[in-house]
VEXPAVO-90970 format. One record per residue (C-alpha): x, y, z; residue in one letter. Coordinates in steps of 0.05 Angstrom, whole numbers, plus 5000, padded with zeros to 4 digits. Example, Ala and Ser with C-alpha at 12.3 -4.5 7.8 and 13.67 -1.06 7.14 Angstrom:
% residues 2
     X     Y     Z  residu
  5246  4910  5156       a
  5273  4979  5143       s
END
This chain:
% residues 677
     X     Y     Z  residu
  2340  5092  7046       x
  2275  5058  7033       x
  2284  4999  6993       x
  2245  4995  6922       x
  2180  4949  6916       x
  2212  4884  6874       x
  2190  4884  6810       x
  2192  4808  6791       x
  2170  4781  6721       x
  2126  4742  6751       x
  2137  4680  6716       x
  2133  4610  6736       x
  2190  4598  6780       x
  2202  4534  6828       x
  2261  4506  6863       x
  2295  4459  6912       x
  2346  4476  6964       x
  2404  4420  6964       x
  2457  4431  7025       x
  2446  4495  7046       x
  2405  4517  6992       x
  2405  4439  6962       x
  2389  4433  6897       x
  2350  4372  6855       x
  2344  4361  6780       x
  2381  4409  6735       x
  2420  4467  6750       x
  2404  4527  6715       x
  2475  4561  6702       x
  2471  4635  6721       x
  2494  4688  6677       x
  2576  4683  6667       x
  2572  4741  6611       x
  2576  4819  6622       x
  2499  4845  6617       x
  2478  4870  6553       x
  2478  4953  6561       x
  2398  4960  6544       x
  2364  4904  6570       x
  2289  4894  6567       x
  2257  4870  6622       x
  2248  4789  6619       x
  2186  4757  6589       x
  2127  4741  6637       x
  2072  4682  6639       x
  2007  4675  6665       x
  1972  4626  6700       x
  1990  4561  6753       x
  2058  4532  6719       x
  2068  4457  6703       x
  2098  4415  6755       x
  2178  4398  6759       x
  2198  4482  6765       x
  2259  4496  6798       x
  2284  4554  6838       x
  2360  4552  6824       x
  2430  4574  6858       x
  2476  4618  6832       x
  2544  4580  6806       x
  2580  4640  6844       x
  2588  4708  6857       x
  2608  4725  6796       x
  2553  4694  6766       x
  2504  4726  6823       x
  2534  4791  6806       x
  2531  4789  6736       x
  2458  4761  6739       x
  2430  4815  6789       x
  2470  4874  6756       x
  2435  4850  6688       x
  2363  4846  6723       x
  2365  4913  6754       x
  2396  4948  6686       x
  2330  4924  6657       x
  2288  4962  6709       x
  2329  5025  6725       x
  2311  5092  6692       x
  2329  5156  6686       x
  2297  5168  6757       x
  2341  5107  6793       x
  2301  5051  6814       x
  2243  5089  6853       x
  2191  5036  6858       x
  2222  4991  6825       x
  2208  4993  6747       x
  2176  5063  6760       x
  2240  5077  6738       x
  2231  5064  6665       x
  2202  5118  6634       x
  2144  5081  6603       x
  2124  5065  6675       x
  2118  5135  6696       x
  2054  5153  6731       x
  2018  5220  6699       x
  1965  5218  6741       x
  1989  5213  6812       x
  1930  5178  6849       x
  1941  5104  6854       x
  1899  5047  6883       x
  1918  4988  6917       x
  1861  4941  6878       x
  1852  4886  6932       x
  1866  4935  6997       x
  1912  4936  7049       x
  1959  4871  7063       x
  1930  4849  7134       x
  1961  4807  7191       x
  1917  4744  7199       x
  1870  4721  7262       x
  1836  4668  7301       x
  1811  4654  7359       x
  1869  4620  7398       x
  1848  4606  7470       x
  1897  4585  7522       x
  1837  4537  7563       x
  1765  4540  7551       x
  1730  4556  7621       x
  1693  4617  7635       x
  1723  4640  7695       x
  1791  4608  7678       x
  1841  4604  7612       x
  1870  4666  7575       x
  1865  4694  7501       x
  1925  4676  7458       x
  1938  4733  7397       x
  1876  4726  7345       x
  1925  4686  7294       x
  1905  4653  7220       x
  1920  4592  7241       x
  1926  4544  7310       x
  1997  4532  7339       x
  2019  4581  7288       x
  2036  4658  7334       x
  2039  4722  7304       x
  2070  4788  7327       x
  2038  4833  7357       x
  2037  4888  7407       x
  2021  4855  7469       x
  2026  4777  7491       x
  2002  4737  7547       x
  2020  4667  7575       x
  1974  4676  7628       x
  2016  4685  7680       x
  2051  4759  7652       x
  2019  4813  7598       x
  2076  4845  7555       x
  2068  4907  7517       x
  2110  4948  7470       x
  2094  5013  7463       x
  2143  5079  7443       x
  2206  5035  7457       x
  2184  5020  7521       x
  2175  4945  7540       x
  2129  4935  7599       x
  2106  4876  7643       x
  2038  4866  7677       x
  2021  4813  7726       x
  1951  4807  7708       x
  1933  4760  7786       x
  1963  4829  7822       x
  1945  4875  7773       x
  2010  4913  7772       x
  2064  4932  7731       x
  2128  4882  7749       x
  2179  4912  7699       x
  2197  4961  7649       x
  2255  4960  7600       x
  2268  5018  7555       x
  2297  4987  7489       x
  2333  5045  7461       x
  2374  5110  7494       x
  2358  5143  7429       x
  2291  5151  7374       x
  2314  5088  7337       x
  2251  5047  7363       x
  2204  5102  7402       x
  2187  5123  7331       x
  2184  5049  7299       x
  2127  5006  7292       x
  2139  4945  7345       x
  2109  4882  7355       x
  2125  4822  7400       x
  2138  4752  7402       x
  2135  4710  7473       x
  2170  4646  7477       x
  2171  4629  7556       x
  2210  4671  7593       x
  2243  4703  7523       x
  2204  4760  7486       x
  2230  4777  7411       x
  2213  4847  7390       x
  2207  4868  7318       x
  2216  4940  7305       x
  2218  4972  7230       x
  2267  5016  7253       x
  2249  5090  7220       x
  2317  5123  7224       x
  2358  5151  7170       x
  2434  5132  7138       x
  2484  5149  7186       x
  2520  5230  7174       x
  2560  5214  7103       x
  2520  5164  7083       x
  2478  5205  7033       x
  2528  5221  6982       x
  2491  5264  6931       x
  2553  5298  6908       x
  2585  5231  6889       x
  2534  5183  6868       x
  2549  5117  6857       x
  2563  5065  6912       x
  2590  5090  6973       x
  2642  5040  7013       x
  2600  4981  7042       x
  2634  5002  7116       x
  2602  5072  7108       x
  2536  5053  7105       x
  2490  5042  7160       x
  2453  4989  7169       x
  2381  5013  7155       x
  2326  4965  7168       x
  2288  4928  7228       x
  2321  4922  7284       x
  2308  4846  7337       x
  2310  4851  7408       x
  2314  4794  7453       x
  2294  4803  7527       x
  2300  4761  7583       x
  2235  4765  7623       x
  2256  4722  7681       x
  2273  4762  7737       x
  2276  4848  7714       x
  2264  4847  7634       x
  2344  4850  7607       x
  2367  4850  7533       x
  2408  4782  7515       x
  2412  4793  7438       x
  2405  4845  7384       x
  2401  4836  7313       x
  2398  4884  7255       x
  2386  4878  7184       x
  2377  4915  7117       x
  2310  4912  7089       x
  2246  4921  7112       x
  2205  4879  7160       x
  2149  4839  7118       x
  2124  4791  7181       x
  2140  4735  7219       x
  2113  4671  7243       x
  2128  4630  7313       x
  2119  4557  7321       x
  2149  4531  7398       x
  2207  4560  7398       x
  2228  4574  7328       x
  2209  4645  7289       x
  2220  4655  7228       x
  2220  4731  7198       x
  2215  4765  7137       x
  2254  4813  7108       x
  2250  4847  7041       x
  2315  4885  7022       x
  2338  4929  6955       x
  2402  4942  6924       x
  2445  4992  6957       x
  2455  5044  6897       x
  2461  5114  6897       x
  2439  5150  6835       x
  2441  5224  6830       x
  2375  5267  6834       x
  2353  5280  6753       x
  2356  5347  6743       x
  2339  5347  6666       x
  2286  5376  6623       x
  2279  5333  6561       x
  2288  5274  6521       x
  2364  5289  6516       x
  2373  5293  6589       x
  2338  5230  6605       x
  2378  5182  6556       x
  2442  5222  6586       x
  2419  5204  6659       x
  2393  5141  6642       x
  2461  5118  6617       x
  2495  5153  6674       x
  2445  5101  6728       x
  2464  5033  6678       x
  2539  5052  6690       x
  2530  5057  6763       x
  2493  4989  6760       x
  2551  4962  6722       x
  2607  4982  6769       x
  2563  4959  6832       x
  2596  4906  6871       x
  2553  4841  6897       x
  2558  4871  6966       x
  2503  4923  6948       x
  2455  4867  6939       x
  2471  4824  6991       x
  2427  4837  7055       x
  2483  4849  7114       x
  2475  4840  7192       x
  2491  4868  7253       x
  2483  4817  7316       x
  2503  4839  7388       x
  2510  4796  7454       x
  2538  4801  7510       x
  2580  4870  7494       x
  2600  4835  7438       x
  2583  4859  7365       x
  2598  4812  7294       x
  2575  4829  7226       x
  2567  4795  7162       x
  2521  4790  7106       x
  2477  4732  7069       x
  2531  4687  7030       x
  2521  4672  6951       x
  2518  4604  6973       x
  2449  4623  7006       x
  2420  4668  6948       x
  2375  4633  6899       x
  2323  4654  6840       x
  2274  4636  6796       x
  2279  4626  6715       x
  2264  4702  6710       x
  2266  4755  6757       x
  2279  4828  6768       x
  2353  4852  6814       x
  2306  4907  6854       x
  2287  4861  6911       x
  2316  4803  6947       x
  2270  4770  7004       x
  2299  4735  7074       x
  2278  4686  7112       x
  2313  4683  7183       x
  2310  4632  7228       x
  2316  4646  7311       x
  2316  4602  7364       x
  2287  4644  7425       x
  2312  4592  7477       x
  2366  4598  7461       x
  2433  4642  7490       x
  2432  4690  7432       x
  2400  4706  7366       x
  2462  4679  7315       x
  2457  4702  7244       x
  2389  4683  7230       x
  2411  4630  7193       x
  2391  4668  7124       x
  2359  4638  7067       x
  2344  4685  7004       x
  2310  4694  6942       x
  2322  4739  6885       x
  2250  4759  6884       x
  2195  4798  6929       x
  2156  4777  6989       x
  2082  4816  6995       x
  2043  4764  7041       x
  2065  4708  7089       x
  2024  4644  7103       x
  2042  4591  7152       x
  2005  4521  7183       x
  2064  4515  7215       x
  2096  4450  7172       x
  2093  4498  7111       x
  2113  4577  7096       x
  2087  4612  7036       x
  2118  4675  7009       x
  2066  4704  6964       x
  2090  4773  6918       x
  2051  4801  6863       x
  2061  4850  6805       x
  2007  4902  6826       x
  2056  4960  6813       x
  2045  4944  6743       x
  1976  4962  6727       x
  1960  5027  6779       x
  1926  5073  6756       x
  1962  5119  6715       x
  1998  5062  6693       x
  1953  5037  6652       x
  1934  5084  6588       x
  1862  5111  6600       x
  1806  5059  6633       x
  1829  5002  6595       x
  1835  4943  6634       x
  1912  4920  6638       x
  1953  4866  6604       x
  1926  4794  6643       x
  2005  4779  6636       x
  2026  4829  6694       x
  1970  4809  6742       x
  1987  4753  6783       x
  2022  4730  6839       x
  2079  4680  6856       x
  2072  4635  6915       x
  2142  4603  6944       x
  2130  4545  6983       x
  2180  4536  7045       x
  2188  4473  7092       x
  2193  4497  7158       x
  2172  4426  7193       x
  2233  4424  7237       x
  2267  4475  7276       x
  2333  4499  7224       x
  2332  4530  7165       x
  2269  4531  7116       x
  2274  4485  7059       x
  2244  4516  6997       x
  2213  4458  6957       x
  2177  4492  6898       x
  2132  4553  6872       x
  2074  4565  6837       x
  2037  4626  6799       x
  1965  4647  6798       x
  1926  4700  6764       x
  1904  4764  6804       x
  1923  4796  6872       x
  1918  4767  6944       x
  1872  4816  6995       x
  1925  4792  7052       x
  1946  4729  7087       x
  1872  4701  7094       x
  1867  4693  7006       x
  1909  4624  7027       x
  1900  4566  7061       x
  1924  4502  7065       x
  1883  4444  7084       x
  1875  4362  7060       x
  1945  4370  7030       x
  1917  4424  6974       x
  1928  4499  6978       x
  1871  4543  6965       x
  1884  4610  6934       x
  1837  4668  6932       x
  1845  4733  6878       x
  1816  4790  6845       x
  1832  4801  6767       x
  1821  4859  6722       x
  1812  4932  6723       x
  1778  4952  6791       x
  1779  5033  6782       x
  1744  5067  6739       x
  1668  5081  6717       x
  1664  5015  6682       x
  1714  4967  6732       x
  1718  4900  6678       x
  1743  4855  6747       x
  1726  4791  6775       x
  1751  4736  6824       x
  1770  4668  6824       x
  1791  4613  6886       x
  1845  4564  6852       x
  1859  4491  6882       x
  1932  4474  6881       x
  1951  4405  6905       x
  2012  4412  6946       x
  2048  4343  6950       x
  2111  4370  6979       x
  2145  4362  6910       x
  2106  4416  6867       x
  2040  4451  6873       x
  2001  4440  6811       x
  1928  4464  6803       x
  1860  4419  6809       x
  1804  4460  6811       x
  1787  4536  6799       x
  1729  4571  6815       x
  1723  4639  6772       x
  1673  4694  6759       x
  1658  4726  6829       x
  1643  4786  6838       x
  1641  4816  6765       x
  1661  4889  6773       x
  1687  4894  6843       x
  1735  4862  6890       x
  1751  4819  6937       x
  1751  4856  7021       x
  1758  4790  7056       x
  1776  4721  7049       x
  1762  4651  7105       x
  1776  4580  7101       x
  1748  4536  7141       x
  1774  4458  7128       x
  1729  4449  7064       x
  1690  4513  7059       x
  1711  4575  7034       x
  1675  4640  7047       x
  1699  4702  6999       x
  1673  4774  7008       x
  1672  4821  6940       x
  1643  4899  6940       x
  1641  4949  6906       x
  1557  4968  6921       x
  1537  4916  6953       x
  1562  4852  6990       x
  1558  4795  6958       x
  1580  4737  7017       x
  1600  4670  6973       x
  1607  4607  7002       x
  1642  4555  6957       x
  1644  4490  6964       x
  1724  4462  6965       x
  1719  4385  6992       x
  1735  4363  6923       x
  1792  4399  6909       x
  1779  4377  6825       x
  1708  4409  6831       x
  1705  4463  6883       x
  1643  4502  6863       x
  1599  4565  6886       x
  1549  4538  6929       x
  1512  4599  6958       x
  1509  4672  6958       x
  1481  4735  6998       x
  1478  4800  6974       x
  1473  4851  7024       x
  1493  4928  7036       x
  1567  4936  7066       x
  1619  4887  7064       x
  1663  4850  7118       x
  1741  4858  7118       x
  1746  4806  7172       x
  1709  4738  7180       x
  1720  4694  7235       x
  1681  4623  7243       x
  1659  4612  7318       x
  1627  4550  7308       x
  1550  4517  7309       x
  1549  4544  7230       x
  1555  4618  7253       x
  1603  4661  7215       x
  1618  4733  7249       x
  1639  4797  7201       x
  1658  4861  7215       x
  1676  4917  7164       x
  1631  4972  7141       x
  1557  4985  7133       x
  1543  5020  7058       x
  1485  5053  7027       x
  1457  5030  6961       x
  1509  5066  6917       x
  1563  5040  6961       x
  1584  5093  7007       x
  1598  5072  7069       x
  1561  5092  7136       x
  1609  5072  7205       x
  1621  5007  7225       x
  1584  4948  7223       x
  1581  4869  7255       x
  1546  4820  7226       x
  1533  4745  7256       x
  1517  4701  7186       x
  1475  4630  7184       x
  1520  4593  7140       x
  1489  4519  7167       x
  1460  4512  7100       x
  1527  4536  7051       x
  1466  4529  6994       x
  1424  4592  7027       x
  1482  4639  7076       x
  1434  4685  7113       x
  1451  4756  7160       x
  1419  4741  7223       x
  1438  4801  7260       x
  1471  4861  7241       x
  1503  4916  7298       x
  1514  4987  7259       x
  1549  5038  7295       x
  1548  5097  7252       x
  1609  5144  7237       x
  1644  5089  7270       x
  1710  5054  7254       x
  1744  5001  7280       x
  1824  4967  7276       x
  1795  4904  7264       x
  1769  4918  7205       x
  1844  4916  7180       x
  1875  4886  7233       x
  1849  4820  7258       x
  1896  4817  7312       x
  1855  4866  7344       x
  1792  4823  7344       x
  1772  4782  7408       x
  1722  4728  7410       x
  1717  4691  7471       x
  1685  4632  7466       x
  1672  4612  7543       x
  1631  4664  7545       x
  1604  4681  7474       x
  1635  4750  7476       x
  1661  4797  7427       x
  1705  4848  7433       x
  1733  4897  7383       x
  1761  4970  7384       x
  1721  5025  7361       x
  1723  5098  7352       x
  1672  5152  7327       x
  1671  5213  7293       x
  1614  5249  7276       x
  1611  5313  7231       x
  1595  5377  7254       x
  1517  5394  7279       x
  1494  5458  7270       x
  1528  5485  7332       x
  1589  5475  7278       x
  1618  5436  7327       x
  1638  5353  7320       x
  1641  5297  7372       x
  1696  5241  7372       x
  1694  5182  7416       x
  1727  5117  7429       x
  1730  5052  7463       x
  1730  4977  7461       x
  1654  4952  7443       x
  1633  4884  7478       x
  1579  4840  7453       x
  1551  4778  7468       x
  1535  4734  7417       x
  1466  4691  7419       x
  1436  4640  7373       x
  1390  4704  7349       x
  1439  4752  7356       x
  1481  4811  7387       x
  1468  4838  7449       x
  1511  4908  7465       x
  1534  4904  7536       x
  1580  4963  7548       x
  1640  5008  7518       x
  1710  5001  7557       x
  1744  5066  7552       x
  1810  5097  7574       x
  1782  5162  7589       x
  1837  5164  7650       x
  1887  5157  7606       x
  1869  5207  7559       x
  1931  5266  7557       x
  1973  5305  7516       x
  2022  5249  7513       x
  1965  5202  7500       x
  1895  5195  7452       x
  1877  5137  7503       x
  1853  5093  7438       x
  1844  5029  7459       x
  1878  4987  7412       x
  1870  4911  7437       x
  1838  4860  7481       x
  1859  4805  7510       x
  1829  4759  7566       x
  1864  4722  7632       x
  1822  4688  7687       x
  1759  4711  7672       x
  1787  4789  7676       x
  1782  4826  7606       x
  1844  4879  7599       x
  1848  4932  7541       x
  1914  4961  7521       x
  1917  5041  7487       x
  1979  5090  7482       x
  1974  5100  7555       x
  1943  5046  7594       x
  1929  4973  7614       x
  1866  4966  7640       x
  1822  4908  7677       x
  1755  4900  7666       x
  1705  4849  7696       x
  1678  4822  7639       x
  1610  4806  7664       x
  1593  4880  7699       x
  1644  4922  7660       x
  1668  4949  7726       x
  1733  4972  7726       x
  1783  4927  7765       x
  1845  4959  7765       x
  1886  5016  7709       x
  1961  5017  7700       x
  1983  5076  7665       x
  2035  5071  7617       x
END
């Protein structure tokens, strides 16, 4: 099964991890008592907390059991635990349509070049941050390409042009079907896969609800593979979880990943029709709560090497929580050391809370989680904006300096949503924080946004400076840093592009704006006080029109102008949501994005489609278009030949779709070579 969303009170939490998860200060003592039969959920606060928070171990199972069994009681309904509090029945939707107000969680970007000559050097993964990798679904070193694609890992020498190995990961559907990503550590390559497979047969146990046997149930969640790319690509390691995959981050040779994992429970489908039936089956779900053992919270598993296959799950000795929290969610961190012989446990560290967004400079992790659940529409009665005490987010600060397990040092909480990874930063020893507030659907949206300044001293993150009342009535599409500028994107009509001002982190202030049609979902500095965008192009009542770049002047943070603007209409691209399909290469001030078209029906009734990778080059005045890459060759009935992402090696530009590697010389756009895969 799917695990339920977390539904944290999001309250101020902190912590400090003392031998293995090492505690300073006071220890909270867990709950020792048998829950109370009706809880209510826990109380929640708003805004950043006071310093001197702790996040707190459990004083043992028993008190870990009785603790999570009374957290979950307070969320579960008559329904089970489907998205989390959704279960309680004043949480039910009535109107089914529900927005995610700040957009899609995206993986991060920047321009990460291996060397900086024109004809020499290769393009690293578009990552947030320098030093700092992120998966994806191809990886270069320069001297080998490897792809994942349909459980199928492939390697390209890009100096030959030809395919040196292929390794299919999985006899069965387990990962074709998953989505996979990659992570390249010398001659090692860690695959992520989210694993979309079902229980095990007699697993799903409908007829007798409750907790099946912990030995009966499959492991269900992402699934790590680690290959050997030396000589033929080989699997050394493989390592399986409960949960679902929330990211990862790579520094050297140590990555750390994500999980986010629910309780095991089995209710039994609610087949009522009334008041009665719902207090009968609510009862019924507390009762199966209460009889739950700790082992359906505790994330199990599965590591194989070698022929050889152990199992095990996180310890109580490893699980930790805030003041206040909800038992629907516990979040992972796993530590892997892809030099070495085999993947080990993962070393687990875990919270009793939920994980949304992950944020790494490489000496620091933050798990960000927020309560948007809350206040979706349908949630909230009518178009009345919702209660400020269920929008915010908590932000757990990890210390992932050396190579073992993270240390958690503290927490903070701010008001409003993160957009994705980009809304933080951390820079000058202070943490900058970017969210949307406040109702953003409706006919009258009553939201705004705010940057918050949080000085992070490796002790506690306590707040500086705030910067509120952006963007009245719409919400934030993209978010940069840049050492001590910020650059935040709101819409909703029209764009306005702030730049604020965040060198004193006790006065950061709005220094500039530009208001423009469309908006930009990605930004990437390149340098020179040139800012590039890309998202979508938007008529005057906000409707947007294909896909558009935009190279910004922001020299002058006091006056941010659009220089050029490149609108391709009906168009689309994966960067817009995906920075790790953006490429900007610097040697030769080029850009390079994915793009695909699709224009309505003419009169003939008839409508064209098209795609590609678009290449710019970027000037002091602007863009000029030099081509479209296309996989037309590997278009098939197998494959949509949708080029997907770009990546450069020696001066050679090579795309990557569903059925093909393909070189490109970057200067002609002649086509040097196509490997089909």
């Amino acid at each position: 099964m799917t695990p339920a969303r977390g539904t944290r009170s999001g309250a101020t939490v902190g912590t400090a991890f003392v031998a293995g998860l090492a505690l300073t200060g006071t220890l909270l003592t867990g709950c020792t008592s048998e829950p109370d039969p009706t809880p209510s959920p826990p109380p929640r606060d708003s805004g950043v907390p006071a310093s001197g928070l702790r996040l707190v171990a459990f004083d043992s199972c028993a008190s870990a059991l009785s603790g999570l069994r009374s957290a979950t009681k307070a969320y579960v309904g008559p329904y089970g635990l489907a998205g989390g509090g959704w279960g309680r029945p004043e949480f039910q939707a009535t109107d089914g349509g529900a927005e995610r107000a700040a957009g899609a969680d995206a993986p991060a970007a920047r321009d990460n070049a291996g060397a900086s000559g024109a004809g020499s050097g290769y393009s690293g993964t578009n990552t947030h941050e320098a030093g700092v990798d992120e998966p994806d679904l191809v990886k270069t070193d320069g001297r080998r390409i490897v792809t994942v694609s349909q459980g199928t890992l492939r390697v390209v020498d890009p100096a030959s042009r030809r395919l040196t190995g292929s390794l299919k990961l999985d006899s069965g559907p387990d990962v074709g079907w998953a989505e996979t990503n990659l992570l390249l550590h010398g001659d090692r390559a860690l695959v992520l896969a989210r694993e979309f497979r079902s229980p095990m047969p007699g697993t799903s146990r409908r007829d007798r609800p409750g907790v099946p046997p912990i030995d009966e149930q499959a492991i269900v969640g992402p699934r790590l593979i680690l290959v050997d790319l030396a000589g033929a690509p080989k699997i050394v390691g493989d390592y399986r979880t409960d949960g679902a995959l929330v990211d990862a981050r790579q520094v050297g040779p140590t990555a750390r990943v994500v999980v986010r994992s629910g309780p095991r429970l089995d209710f039994p489908m609610y087949k009522g029709a009334g008041p009665a039936d719902e207090k009968k089956s609510l009862a019924a779900n507390r009762k199966i709560v209460d009889q739950a053992p700790i082992d359906a919270w505790l994330p199990r598993y599965e590591t194989s090497t070698g022929g050889q296959t152990s199992t095990g799950r996180v310890g109580c000795d490893r699980l930790s929580r805030p003041a206040v929290y909800s038992g629907t969610s516990l979040v992972t961190v796993l530590s892997f050391d892809l030099g070495a012989a085999t993947l080990g446990d993962g070393d687990p560290v875990t919270v009793a809370a939920d994980g949304d967004t992950v944020y790494s400079n490489g000496s620091r992790l933050y798990l960000a989680n927020d309560q948007r659940w809350r206040v979706l529409p349908g949630l909230t009665a009518g178009d009345r904006a919702p209660d400020p005490k269920d929008e915010q987010t908590d932000i757990y600060q990890f210390d992932t300096a050396g190579p073992g397990r993270p240390r958690y040092v503290t927490a903070a909480t701010v008001p409003g949503w993160l957009v994705n990874q980009y809304a933080l930063s951390e820079w000058d020893g202070h943490l900058r924080v970017a969210t949307t507030t406040g109702r953003t659907w409706g006919q009258n949206p009553k939201s705004s946004s705010a940057v918050y300044v949080l000085r992070a001293d490796g002790q506690t993150l306590t707040e500086t400076g705030r910067v509120t009342g952006l963007g009245k009535g719409e919400r934030i599409y993209s978010v940069r840093f840049a050492e001590g500028t910020g650059y935040v994107v709101t819409f909703r009509q029209t764009d306005p592009l702030y730049t604020v001002d965040l060198r004193d982190p006790g006065k950061p202030k709005v220094t500039g704006e530009l208001k423009i049609t469309g908006y930009s979902s990605y930004l990437h500095p390149i340098g020179g006080g040139r800012l590039i965008g890309v998202g979508q192009e938007a008529n005057r009542q906000g409707r947007t029109e294909g896909s558009q770049v935009s190279l910004f002047d922001v020299s002058d943070l006091t006056k941010p102008t659009r220089i050029a603007q490149h609108h391709v209409r009906y168009g689309h691209s994966e960067a817009e949501f995906d920075p790790h399909a953006f490429l900007y290469w610097p040697a030769t001030n080029t850009l390079v994005v994915p793009l695909t078209t699709y224009e309505p029906a003419g009169i003939d009734g008839r409508g064209t489609s098209g795609s590609g990778a678009l290449v710019l080059r970027v000037g002091d005045g602007g863009f000029t278009e030099a081509g479209l890459v296309e996989h037309a060759e590997a278009r098939t009935n197998e494959s949509s030949g949708m080029i997907r992402r770009s990546l450069m090696v020696d001066g050679v530009l090579w795309t990557v779709s569903d059925g093909a590697i393909k070189a490109t010389d970057l200067g002609t756009l002649n086509t040097l070579g196509v490997i089909r895969i």
